[in-house]
C-alpha positions as CSV (number, residue, x, y, z in Angstrom):
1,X,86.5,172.0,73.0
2,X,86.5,170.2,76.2
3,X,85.6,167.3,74.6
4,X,87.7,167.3,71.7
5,X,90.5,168.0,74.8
6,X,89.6,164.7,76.5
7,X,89.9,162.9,73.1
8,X,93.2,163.6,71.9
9,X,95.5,161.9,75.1
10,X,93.2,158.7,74.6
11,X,94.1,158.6,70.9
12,X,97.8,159.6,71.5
13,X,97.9,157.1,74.1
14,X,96.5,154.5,71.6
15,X,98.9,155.1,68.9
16,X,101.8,155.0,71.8
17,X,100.1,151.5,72.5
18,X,100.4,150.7,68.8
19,X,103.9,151.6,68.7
20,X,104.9,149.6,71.4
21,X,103.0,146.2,70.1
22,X,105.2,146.8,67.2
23,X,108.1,147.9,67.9
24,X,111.2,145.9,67.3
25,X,112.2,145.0,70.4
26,X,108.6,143.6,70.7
27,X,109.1,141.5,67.2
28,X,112.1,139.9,68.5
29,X,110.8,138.7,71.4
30,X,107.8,137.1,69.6
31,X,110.1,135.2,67.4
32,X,111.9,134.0,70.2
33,X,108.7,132.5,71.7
34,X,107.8,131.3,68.7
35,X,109.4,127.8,68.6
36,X,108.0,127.6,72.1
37,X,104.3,128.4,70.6
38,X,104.7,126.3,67.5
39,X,105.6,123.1,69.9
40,X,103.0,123.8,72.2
41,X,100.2,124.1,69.7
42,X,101.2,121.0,67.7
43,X,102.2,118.7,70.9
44,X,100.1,119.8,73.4
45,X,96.6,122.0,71.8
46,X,96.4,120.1,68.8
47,X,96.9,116.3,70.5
48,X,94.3,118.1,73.2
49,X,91.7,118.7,70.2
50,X,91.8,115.9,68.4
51,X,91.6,113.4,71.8
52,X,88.5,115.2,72.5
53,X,86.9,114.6,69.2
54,X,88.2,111.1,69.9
55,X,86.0,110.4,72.9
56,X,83.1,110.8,71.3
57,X,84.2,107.8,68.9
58,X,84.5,104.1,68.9
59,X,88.1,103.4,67.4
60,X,90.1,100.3,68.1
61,X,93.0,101.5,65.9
62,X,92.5,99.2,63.2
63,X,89.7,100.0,62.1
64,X,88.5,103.6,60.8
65,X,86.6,105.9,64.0
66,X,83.1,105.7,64.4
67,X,81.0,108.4,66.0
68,X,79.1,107.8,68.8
69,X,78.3,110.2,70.8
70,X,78.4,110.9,74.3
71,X,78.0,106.5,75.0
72,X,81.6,107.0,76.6
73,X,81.1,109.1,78.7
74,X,77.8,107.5,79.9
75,X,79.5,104.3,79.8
76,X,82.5,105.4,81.9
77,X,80.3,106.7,85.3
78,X,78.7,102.9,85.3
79,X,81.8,101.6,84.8
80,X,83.0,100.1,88.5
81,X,86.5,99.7,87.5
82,X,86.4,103.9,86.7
83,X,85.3,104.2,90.2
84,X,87.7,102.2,91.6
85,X,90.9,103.4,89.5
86,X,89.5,106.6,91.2
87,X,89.6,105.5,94.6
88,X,93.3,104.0,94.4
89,X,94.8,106.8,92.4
90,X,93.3,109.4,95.1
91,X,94.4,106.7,98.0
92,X,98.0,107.2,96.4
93,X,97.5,111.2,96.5
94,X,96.5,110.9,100.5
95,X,99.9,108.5,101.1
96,X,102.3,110.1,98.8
97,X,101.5,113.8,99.0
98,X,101.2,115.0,103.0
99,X,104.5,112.6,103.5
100,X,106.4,113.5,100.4
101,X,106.4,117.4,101.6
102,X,107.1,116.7,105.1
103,X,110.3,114.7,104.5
104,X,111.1,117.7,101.9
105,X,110.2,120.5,104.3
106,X,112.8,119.0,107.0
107,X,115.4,117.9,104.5
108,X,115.1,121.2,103.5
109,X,115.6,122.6,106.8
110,X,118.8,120.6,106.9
111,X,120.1,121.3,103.5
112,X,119.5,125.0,105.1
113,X,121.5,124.5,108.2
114,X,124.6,123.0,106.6
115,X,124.2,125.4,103.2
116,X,127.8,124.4,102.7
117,X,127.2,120.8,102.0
118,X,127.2,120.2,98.0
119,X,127.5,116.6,98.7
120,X,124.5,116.6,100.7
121,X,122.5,117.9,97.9
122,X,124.4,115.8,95.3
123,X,123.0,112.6,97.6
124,X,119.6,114.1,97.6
125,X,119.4,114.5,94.3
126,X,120.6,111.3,93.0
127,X,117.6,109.2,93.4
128,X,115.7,111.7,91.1
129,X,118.1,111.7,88.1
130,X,117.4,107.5,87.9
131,X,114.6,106.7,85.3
132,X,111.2,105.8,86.9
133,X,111.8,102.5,85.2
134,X,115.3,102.2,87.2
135,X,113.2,103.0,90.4
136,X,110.6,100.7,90.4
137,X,113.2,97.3,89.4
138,X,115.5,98.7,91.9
139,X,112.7,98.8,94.5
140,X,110.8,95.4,92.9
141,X,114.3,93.9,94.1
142,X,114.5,95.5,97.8
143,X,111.2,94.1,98.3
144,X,111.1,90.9,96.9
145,X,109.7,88.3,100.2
146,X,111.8,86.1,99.0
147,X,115.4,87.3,98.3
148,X,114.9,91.1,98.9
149,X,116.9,92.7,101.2
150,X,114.2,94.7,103.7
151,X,112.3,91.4,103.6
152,X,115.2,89.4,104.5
153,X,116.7,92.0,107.8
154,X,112.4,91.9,108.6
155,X,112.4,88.3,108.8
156,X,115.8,87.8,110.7
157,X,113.6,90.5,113.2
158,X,110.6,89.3,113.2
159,X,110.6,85.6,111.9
160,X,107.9,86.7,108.8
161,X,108.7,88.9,105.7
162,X,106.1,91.7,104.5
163,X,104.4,91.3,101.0
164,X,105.0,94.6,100.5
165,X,103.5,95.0,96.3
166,X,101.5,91.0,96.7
167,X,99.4,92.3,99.4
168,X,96.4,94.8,98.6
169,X,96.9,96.1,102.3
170,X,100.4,97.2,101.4
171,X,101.0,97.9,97.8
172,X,99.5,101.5,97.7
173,X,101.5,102.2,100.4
174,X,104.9,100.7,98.8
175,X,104.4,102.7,95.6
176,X,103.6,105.7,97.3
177,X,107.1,105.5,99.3
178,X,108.6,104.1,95.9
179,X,107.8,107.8,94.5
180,X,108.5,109.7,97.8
181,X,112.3,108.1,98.2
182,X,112.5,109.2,94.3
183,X,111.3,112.8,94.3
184,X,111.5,113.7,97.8
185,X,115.4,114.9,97.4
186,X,114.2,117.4,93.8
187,X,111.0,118.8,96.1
188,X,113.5,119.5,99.1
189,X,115.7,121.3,97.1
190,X,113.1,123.4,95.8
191,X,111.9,124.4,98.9
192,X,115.8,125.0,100.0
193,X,115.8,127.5,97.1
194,X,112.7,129.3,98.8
195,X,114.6,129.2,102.3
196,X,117.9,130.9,100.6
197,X,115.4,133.7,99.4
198,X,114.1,134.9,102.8
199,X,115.9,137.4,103.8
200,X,117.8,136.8,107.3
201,X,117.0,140.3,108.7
202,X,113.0,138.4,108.8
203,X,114.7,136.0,111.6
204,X,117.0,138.9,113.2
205,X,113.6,141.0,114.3
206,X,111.8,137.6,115.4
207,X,114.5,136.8,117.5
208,X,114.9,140.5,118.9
209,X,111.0,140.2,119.1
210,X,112.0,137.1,121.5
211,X,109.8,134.2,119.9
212,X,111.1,131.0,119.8
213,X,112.3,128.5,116.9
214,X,108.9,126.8,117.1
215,X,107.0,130.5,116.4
216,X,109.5,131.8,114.2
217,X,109.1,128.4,111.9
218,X,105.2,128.4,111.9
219,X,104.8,132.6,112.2
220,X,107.8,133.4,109.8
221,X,109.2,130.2,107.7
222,X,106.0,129.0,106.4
223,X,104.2,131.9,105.5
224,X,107.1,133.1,103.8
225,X,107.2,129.6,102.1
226,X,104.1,129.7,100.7
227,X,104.6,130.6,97.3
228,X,107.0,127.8,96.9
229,X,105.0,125.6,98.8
230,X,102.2,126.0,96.7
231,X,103.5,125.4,93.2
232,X,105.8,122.0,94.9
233,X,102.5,120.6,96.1
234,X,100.1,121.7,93.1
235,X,102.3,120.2,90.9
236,X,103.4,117.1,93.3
237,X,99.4,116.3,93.0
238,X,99.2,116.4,89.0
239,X,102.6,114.1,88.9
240,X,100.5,111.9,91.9
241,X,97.2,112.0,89.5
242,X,99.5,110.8,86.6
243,X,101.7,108.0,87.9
244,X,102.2,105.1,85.5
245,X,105.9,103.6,85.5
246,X,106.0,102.7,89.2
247,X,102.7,100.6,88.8
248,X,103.5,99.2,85.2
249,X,107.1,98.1,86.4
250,X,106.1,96.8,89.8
251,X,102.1,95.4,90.2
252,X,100.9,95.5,87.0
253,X,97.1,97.1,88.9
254,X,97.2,94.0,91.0
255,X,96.9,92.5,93.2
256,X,92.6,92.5,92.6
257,X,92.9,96.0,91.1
258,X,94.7,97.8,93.9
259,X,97.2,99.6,92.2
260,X,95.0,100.1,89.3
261,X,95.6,103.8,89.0
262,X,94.0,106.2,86.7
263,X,96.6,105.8,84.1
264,X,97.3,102.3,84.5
265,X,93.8,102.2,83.9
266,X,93.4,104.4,80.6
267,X,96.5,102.1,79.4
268,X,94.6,98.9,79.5
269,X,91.9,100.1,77.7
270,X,93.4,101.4,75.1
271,X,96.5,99.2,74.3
272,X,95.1,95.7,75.8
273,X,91.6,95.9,75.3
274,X,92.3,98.3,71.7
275,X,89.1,100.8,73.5
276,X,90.5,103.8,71.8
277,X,88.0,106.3,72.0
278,X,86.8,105.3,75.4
279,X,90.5,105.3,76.7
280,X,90.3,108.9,76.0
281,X,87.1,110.0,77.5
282,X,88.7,108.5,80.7
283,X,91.8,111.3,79.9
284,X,89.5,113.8,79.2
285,X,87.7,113.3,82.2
286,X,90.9,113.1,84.7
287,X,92.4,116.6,83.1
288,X,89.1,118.3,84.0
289,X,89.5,116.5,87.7
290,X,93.3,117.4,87.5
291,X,92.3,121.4,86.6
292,X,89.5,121.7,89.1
293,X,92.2,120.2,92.3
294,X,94.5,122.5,90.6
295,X,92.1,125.8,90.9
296,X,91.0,124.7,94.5
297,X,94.5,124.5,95.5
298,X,95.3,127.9,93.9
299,X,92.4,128.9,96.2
300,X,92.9,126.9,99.3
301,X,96.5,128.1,99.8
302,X,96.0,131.9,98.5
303,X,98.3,131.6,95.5
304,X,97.5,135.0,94.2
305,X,98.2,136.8,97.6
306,X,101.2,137.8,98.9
307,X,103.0,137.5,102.3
């Protein structure tokens, strides 16, 4: 009898489960999701499937796919200019990344001070509503050593202009700051949402508690950030990984390959050199890169945790 005892909750609670599942409330929320689920698998899982079936192919898009094996792949990790679109594109990450959320941490800080100010988050926002392609002439211009306004005010300074994208010293550097002036107003105002959501009672004990602005920022602000701080910079790296427009508007990959970023790279060979299937080993192998930064992040900054 006991035993038939401790049976009959589990099935009443599995019928109550089988209710719910069904419910109507439950149906009308899957149908909602639906068109979300139907775009996903036919733009996103489907596209994903058939790129990987792809790279195991030799297709030049004119003629029909031929299967052969793994030779991408092996071909790819003897391939020096896969190396080196490696090194740039994670040369990019280390300029554009640790400065991008600096600049967006303190504009953030301001925004927070003068919460008031709709015009200062109009301004801030502006340079992230132009098109990449709008960016990168606007910026080709300001540059120019020639005619280009920086180079010109540098040169009535210092007597020399700066090849800022024709030197490979600079022109990582330029394209980083390119991006950075473009989405360092959006990632500031993200953070600026996370700032409004702490609650001011936090700062009201701190400063009973007598620290200072410095403790209360590093002991209070950022921890309390985090969250926020985590998704801006996990996805700040996957947009870094995946930068195209800048480079295709402003160096081409030049000069000698310095710019010659991941994607940049995966373009070439599959619209210029017509490398179809080994275009998209390359873009198989930088979404496993992109998910294993993204997982180590995750970890590194304690995603699943709470402050």
């Amino acid at each position: 009898m006991s035993q038939i005892s401790a049976v009959v909750p589990e099935v009443e609670q599995s019928r109550r489960l089988k209710r719910s599942i069904y419910s109507s409330d439950n149906w009308i929320a899957y149908l909602l999701i639906l068109p979300s689920l139907v775009g996903f698998a036919l733009f996103y899982a489907l596209p994903t499937i058939r790129g990987l079936f792809i790279s195991f192919t030799d297709w030049n898009l004119l003629t029909p796919a031929k299967y052969v094996g793994l030779s991408n792949y092996k071909e790819l990790f003897r391939d020096p200019d896969f190396w080196n679109a490696i090194k740039v594109t994670v040369s990019y990450v280390l300029w554009n990344i640790p400065l991008q959320t600096a600049l967006a941490l303190v504009f953030a800080l301001v925004m927070n001070a003068v919460a008031g100010s709709n015009l200062l988050r109009g301004l801030m926002l502006l340079p992230w509503l132009m098109p990449n392609v709008v960016v990168g002439l606007l910026w080709l211009w300001l540059v120019d050593p020639n005619v280009g306004i920086l180079n010109v005010a540098i040169k009535a300074i210092s007597g020399s202009s700066i090849p800022f994208l024709s030197s490979p010293k600079y022109a990582i550097p330029t394209i980083a700051w390119i991006n950075i002036w473009r989405h360092m107003g959006y990632t500031a105002l993200l953070v600026f949402a996370g700032l409004q959501t702490i609650p001011k009672e936090v700062y009201e004990a701190a400063s009973i508690d007598g620290a200072s602005s410095r403790q209360t920022f590093f002991r209070v602000t950022l921890p309390l950030l985090r969250p926020v701080l985590t998704f801006v910079i996990v996805t700040s790296v996957i947009g870094s990984f995946q930068v195209f427009d800048t480079v295709a508007i402003t160096t081409k990959g030049g000069p000698i390959n310095a710019t010659k970023v991941f994607n940049y790279f995966i373009y070439q060979q599959a619209f210029e050199r017509f490398r179809m299937g080994y275009a998209t080993a390359i873009s198989i192998i930088l979404f496993v890169i992109l998910v294993g930064v993204s997982i180590l992040q995750m970890r590194l900054m304690r995603a699943g945790e709470v402050d």
